[in-house]
VMD Tcl script that builds the backbone (N, CA, C; Angstrom):
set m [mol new atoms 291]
animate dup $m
set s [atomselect $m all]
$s set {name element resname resid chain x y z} {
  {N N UNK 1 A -7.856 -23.893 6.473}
  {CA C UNK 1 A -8.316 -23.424 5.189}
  {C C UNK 1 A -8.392 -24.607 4.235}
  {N N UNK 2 A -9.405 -24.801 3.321}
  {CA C UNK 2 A -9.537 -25.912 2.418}
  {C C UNK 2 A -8.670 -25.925 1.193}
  {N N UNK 3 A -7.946 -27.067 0.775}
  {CA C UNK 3 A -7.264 -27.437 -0.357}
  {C C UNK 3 A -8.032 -27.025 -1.606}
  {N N UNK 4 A -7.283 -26.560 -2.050}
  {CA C UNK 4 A -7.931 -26.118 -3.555}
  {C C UNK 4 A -7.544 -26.797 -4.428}
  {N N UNK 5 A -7.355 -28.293 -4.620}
  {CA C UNK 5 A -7.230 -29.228 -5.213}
  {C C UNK 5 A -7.507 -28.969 -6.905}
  {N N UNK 6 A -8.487 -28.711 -7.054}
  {CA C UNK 6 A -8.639 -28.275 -8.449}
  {C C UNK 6 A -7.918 -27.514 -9.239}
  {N N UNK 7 A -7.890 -26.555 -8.488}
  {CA C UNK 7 A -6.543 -25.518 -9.101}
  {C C UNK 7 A -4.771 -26.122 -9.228}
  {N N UNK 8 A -5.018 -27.012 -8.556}
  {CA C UNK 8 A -3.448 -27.524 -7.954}
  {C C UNK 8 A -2.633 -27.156 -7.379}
  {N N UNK 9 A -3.505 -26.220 -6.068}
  {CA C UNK 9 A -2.958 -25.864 -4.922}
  {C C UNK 9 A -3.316 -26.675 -3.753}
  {N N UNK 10 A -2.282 -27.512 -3.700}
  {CA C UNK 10 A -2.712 -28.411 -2.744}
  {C C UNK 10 A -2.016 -27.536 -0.949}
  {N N UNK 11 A -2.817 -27.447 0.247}
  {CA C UNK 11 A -2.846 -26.459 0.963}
  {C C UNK 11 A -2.233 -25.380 0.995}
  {N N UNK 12 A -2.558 -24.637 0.120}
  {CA C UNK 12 A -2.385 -23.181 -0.187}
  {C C UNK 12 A -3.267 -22.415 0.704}
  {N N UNK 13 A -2.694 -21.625 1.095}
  {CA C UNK 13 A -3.586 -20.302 1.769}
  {C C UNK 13 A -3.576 -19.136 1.076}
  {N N UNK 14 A -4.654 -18.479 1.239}
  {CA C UNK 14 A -4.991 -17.148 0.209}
  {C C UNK 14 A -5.088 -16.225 1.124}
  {N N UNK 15 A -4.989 -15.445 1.126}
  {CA C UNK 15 A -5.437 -14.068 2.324}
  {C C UNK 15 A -5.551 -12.779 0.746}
  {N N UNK 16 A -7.176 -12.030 1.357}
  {CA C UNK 16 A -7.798 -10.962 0.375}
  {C C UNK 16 A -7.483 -9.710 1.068}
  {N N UNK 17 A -6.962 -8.626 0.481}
  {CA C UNK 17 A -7.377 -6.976 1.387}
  {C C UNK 17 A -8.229 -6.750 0.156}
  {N N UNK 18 A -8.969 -5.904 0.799}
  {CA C UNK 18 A -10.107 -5.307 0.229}
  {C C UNK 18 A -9.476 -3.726 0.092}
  {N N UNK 19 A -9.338 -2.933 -0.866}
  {CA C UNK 19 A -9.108 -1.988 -0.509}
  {C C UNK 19 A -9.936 -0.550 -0.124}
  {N N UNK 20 A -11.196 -0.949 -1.210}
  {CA C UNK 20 A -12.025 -0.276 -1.564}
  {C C UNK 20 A -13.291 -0.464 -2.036}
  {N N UNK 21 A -14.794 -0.305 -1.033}
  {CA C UNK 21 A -16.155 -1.276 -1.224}
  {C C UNK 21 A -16.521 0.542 -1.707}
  {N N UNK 22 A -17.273 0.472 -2.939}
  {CA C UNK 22 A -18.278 1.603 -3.308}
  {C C UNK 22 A -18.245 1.407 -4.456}
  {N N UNK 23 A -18.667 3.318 -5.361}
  {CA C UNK 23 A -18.960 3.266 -6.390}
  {C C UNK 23 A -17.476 3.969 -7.231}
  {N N UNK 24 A -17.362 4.311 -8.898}
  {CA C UNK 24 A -16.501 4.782 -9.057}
  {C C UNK 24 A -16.011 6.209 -8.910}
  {N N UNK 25 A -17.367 6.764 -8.559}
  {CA C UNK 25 A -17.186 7.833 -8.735}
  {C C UNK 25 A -16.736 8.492 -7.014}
  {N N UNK 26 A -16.945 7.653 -6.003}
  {CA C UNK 26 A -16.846 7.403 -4.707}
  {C C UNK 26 A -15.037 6.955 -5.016}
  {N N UNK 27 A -14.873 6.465 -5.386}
  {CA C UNK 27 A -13.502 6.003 -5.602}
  {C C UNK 27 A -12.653 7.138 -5.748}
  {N N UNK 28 A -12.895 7.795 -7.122}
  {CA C UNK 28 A -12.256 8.772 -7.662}
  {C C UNK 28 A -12.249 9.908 -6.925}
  {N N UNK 29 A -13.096 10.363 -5.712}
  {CA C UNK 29 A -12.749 11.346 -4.853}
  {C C UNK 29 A -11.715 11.088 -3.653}
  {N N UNK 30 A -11.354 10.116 -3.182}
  {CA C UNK 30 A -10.629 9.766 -2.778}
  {C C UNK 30 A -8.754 10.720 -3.009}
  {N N UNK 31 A -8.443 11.137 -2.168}
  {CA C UNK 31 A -6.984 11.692 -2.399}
  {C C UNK 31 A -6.406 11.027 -1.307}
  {N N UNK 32 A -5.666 9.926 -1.081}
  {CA C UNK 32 A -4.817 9.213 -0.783}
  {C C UNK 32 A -3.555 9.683 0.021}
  {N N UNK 33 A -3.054 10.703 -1.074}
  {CA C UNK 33 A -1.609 10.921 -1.116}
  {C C UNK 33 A -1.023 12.293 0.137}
  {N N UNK 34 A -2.762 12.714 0.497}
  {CA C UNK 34 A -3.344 13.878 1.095}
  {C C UNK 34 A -3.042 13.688 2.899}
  {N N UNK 35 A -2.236 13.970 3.487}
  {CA C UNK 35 A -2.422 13.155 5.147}
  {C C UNK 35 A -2.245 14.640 5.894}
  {N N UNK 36 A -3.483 15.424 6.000}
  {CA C UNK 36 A -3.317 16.911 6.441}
  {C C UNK 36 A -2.247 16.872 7.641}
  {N N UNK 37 A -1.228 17.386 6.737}
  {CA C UNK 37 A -0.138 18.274 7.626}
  {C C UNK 37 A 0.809 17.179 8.314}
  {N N UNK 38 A 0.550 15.862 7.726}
  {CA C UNK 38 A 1.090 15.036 8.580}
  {C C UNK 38 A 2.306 14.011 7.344}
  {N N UNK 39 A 3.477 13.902 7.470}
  {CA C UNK 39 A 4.310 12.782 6.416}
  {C C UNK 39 A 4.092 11.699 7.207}
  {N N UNK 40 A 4.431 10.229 6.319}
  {CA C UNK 40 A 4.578 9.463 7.031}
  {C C UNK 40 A 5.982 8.874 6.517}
  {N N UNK 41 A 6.328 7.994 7.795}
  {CA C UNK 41 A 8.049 7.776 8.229}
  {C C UNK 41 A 7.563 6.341 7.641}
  {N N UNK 42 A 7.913 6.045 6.034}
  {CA C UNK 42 A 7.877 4.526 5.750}
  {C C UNK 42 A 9.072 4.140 5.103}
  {N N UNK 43 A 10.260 3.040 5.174}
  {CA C UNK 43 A 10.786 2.554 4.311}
  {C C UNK 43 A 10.313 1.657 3.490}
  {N N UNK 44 A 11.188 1.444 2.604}
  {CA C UNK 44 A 10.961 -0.025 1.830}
  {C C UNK 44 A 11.420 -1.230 2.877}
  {N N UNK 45 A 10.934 -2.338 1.698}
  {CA C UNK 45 A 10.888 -3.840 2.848}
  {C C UNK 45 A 11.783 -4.394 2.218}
  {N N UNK 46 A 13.496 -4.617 2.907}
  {CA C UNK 46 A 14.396 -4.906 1.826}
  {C C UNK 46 A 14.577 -6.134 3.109}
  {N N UNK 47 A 14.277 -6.928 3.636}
  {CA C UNK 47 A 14.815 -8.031 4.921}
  {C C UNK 47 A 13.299 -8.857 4.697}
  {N N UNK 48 A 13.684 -9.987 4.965}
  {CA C UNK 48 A 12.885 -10.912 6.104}
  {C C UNK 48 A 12.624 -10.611 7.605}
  {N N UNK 49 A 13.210 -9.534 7.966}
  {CA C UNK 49 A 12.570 -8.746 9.339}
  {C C UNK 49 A 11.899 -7.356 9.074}
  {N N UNK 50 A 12.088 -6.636 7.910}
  {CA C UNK 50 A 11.108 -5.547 7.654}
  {C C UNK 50 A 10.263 -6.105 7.304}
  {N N UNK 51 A 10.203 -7.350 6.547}
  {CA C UNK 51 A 8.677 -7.595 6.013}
  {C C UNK 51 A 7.514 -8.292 7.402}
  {N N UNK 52 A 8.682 -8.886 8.020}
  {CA C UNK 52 A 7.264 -9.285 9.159}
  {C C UNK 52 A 7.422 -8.551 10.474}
  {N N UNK 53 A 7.942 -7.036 10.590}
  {CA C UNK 53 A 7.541 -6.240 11.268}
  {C C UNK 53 A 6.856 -5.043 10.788}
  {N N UNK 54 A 6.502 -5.210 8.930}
  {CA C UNK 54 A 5.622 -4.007 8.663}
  {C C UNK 54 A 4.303 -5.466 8.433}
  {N N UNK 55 A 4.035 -6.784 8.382}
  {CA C UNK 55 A 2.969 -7.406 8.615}
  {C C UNK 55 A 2.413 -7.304 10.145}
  {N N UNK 56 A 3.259 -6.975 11.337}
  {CA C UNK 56 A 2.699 -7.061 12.770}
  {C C UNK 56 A 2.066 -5.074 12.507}
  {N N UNK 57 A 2.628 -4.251 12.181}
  {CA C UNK 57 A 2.316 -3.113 11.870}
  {C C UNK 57 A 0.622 -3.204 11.136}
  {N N UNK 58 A 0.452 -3.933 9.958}
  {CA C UNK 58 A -0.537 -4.074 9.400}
  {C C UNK 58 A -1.654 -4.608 9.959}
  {N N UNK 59 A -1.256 -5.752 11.110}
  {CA C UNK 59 A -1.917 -5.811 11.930}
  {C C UNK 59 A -2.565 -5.151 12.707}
  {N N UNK 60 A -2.172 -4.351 13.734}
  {CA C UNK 60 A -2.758 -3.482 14.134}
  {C C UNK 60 A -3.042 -2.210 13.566}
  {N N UNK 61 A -3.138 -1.804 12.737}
  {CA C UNK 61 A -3.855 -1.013 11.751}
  {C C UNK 61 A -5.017 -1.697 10.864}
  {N N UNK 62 A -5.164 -3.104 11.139}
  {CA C UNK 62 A -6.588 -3.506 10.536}
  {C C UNK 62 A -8.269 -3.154 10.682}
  {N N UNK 63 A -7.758 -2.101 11.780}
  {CA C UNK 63 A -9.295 -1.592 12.321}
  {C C UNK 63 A -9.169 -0.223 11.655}
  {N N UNK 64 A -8.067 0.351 11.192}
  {CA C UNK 64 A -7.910 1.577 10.775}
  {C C UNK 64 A -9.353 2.152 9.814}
  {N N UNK 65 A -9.890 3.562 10.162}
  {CA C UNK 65 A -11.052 4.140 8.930}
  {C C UNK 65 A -10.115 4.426 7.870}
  {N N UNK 66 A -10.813 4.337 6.475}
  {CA C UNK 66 A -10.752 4.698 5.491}
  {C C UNK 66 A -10.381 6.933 5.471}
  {N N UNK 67 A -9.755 7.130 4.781}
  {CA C UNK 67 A -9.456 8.578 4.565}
  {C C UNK 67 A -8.937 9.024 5.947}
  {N N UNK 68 A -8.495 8.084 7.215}
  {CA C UNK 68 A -7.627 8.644 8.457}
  {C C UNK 68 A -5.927 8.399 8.026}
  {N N UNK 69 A -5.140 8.873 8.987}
  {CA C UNK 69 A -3.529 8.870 8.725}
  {C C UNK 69 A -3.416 7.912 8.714}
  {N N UNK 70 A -3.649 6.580 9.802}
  {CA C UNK 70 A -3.780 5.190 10.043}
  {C C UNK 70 A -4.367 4.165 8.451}
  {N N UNK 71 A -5.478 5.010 8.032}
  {CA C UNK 71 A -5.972 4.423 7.146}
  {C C UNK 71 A -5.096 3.858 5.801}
  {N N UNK 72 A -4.435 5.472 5.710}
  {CA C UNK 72 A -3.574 5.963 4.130}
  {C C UNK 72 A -2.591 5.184 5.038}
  {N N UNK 73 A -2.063 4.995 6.090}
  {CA C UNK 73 A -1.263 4.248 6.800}
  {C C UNK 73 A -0.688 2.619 5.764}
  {N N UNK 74 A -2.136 2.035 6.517}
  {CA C UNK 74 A -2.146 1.103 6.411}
  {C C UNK 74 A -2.476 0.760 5.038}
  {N N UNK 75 A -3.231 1.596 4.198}
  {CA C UNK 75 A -2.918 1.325 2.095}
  {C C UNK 75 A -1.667 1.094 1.883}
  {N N UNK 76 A -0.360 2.012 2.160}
  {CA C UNK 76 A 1.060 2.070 2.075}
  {C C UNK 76 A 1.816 0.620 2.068}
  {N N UNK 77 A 1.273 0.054 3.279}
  {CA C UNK 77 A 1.770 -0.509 4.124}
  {C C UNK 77 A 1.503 -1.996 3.015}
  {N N UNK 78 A 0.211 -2.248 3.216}
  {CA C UNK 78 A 0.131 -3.056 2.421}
  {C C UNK 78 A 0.446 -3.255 0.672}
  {N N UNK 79 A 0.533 -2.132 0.141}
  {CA C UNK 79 A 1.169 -1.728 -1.330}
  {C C UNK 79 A 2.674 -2.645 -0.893}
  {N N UNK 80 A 3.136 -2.134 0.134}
  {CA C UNK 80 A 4.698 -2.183 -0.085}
  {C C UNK 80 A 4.684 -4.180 0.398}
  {N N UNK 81 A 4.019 -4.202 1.145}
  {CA C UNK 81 A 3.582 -5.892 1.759}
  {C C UNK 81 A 3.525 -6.805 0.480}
  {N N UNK 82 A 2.764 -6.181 -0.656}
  {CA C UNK 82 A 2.309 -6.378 -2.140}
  {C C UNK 82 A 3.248 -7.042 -2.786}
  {N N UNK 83 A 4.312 -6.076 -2.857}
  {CA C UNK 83 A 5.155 -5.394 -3.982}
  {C C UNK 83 A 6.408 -6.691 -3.724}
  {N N UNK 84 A 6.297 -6.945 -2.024}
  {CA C UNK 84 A 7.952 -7.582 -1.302}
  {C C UNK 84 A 7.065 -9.330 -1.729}
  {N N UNK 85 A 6.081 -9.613 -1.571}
  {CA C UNK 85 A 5.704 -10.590 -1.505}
  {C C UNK 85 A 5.423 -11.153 -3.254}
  {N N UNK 86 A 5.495 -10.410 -4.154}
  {CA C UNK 86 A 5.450 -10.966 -5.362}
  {C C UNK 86 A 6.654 -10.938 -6.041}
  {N N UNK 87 A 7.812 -10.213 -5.896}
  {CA C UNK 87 A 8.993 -10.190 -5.603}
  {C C UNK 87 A 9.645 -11.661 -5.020}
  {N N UNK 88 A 9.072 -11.816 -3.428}
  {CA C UNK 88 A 10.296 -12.954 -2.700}
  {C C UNK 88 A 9.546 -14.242 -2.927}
  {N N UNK 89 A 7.682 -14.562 -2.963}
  {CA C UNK 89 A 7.116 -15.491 -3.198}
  {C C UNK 89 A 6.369 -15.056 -4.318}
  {N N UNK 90 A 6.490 -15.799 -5.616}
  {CA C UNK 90 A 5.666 -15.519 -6.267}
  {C C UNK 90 A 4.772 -16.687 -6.267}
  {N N UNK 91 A 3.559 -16.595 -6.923}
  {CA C UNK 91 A 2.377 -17.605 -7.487}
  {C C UNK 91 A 2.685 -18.089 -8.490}
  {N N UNK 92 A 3.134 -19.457 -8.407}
  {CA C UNK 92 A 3.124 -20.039 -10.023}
  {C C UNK 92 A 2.036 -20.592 -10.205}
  {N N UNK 93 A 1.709 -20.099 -11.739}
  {CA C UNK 93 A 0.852 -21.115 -11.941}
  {C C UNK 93 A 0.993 -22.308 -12.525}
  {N N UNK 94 A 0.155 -23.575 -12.401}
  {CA C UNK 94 A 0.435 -24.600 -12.911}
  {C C UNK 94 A 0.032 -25.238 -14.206}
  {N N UNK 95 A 0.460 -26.168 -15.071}
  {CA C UNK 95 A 0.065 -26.187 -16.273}
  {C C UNK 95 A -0.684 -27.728 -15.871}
  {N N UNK 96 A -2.181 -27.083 -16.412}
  {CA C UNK 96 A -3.079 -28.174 -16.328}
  {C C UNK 96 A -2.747 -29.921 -17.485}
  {N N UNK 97 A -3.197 -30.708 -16.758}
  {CA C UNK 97 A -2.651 -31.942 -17.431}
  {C C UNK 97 A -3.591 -31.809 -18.446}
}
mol reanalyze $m
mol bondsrecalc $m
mol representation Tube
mol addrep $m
């Protein structure tokens, strides 16, 4: 991956999820929270081994469809991936010279 020198991230890596490609109103129908008839079994990511066994998890849920159990799965998954990673690494930013 290329140095982003400018910014003054010198080899920094970025990684994007996308969560959601459409319109808003495509958005807003969306119910998430909805997994017919099904809970899902998630903790929180309180270790350095929950967090990179719910990243191998995320992994294979990267092919997951949108609005499947897998899908709302893998939103969760990464929320909580989110949440542990701005928490244990944050982004500083740097103060330009």
């Amino acid at each position: 991956m290329a140095d982003w020198k400018g910014d003054g991230c010198y080899g920094a890596r970025a990684f994007v999820y996308v969560r959601f490609i459409g319109t808003h109103a495509q958005h807003d129908r969306i119910d998430a929270q909805t997994i017919k008839g099904k809970t899902m079994e998630i903790k929180p990511i309180k270790t350095k081994a929950d967090y990179r066994a719910t990243l191998v998890e995320i992994d294979g849920l990267m092919s997951a469809r949108r609005n499947t159990p897998e899908g709302d799965r893998l939103d969760v998954l990464v929320t909580l991936v989110e949440a542990y990673e701005a928490k244990h690494f944050p982004i500083i930013k740097l103060a330009r010279p």
